[in-house]
N, C-alpha and C positions, 0 to 999 in steps of 0.2 A: 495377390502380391505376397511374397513369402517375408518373412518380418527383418531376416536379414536386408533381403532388399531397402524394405520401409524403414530402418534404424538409419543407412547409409543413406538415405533420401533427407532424413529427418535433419541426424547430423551435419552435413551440405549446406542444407537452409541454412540451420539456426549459425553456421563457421560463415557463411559469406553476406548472412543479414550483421551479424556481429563485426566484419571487416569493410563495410558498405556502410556501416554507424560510425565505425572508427575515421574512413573518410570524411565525411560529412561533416560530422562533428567532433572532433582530434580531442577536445576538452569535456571532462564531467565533472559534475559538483564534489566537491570536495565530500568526503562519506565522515569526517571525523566531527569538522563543524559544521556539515547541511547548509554550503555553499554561504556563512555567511561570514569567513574570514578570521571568527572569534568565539571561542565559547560559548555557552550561554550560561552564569550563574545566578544563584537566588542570594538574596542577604535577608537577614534574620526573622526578616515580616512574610520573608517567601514569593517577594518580587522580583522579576524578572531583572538583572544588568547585566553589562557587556562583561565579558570573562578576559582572561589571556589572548594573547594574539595566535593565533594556527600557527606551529611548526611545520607540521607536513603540508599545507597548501601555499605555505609562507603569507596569509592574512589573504590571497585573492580570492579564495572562495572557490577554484576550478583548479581542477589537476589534468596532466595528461593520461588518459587511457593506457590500458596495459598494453591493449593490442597496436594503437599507434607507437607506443615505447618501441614495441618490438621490429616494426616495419622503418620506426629512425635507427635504429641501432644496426640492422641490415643493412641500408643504406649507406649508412657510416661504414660498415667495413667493407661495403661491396665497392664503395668511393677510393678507400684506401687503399684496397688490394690492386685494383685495378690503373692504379698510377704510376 
């Protein structure tokens, strides 16, 4: 199999395993707070408390995916254009 081949096989997979997860499951844990809505900080003894609230997840813990972002926002103009 020549590697051009196998790169273009390669990449295929991993674009329709990645748009096949986006289906599935639309939502992923938030990457700032590690899905848990709030920070995590220490106080002075070096214990564990609740921190700030998440801006980017707005405290629920799950965000939407880049790749579902992108398949609603086509939708949306493909909605709009077509009215």
């Amino acid at each position: 199999m020549p590697p051009a081949l196998l790169a273009i096989t390669c990449l295929l997979a991993v674009t329709l395993g990645y748009s096949g997860l986006c289906a599935v499951s639309p939502f992923g844990t938030c990457r700032k707070c590690r899905g848990f809505g709030f920070a995590m900080t220490t106080d002075r003894r070096g214990r564990l408390k609740r921190g700030k609230h998440c801006r980017r997840c707005d405290g629920h813990g799950k965000r939407i995916r880049f790749g579902r972002w992108l398949y609603n926002r086509a939708v949306r103009i493909h909605h709009a254009d077509t009215r």
